[in-house]
N, C-alpha and C positions, 0 to 999 in steps of 0.2 A: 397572555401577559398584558399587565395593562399600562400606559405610556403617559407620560405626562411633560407639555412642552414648557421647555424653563432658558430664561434670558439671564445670562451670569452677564455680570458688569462690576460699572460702582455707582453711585449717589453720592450726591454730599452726603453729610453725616444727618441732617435734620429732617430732609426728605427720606434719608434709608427709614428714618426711625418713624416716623408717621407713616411710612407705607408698610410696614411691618407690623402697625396695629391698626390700619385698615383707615387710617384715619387721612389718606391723600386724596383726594378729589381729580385732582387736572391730572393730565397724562405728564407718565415719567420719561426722561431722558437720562438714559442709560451711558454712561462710557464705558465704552470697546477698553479702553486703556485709563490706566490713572492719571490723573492732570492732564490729560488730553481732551481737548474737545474734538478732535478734525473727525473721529468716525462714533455716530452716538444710536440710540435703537431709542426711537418714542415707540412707548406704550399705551394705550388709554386705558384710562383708570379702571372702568367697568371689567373691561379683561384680563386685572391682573386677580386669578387665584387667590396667591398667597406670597409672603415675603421671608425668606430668611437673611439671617444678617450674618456677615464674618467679622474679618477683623477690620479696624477701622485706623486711616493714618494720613495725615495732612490732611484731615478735613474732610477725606470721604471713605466712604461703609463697602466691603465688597461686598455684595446680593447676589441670590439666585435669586429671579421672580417666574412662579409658575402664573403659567399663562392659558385661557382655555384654549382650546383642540382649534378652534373659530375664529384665535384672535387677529385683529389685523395690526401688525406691524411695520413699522418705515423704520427703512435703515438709510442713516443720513449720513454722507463722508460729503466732508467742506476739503478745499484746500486749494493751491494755486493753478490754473487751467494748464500750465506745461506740466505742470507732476501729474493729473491726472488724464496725461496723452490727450485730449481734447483736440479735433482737428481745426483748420480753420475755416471758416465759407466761405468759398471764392462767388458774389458778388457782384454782379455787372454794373448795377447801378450805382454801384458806390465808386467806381475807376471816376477818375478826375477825369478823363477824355474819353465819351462813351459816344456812339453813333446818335446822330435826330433819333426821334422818336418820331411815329409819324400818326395822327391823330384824326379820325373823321368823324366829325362831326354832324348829324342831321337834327333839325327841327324835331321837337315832342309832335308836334301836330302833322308832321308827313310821317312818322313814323307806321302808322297804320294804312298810308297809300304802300308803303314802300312793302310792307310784311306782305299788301294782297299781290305784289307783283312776283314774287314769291314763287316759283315752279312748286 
């Protein structure tokens, strides 16, 4: 049996209609959801297949876009760093009261006495 991989979403209306007649160049961004931007699938152009079109309503087309077996896809979710559980980095250098640092410094030109002393 033979398989064929396909990205359902939506497009606006003008990009559904130009990638359905082959006639979109740049890579498409797909929405997961309607009127939503926060979780979106780019596509690049070269790998999409084919385009069919549904129905279309506040401006954007729902699509299946077949895609080849090869393609590479990035699925991109935006949205605020507490909702998407994000931890924090705890930082040493950034604490307002952090220990000296302690710093040695030698001359470029002893440098190569010092490496022959070197065990």
């Amino acid at each position: 049996m033979n398989e064929m991989h396909a990205v359902i979403g939506y497009l606006p209306d003008a990009t559904a209609k130009a990638a359905s007649q082959g006639n979109h160049k740049a890579p498409l961004e797909v929405r997961m959801e309607q009127g939503k931007d926060d979780m979106l699938v780019r596509i690049e152009a070269a790998d999409v297949l084919g385009v069919l079109l549904g129905a279309s309503s506040k401006g954007e087309t729902g699509v299946q876009i077949f895609v080849k077996p090869n393609a590479n896809i990035n699925s991109i979710t935006t949205g605020v760093a507490a909702d998407l559980a994000l931890q924090p980095i705890r930082d040493s250098s950034l604490f307002r009261f952090r220990p000296p640092i302690n710093v040695i410094y030698i001359d470029p030109q002893l440098a190569p006495k010092l490496l022959a002393l070197k065990p």
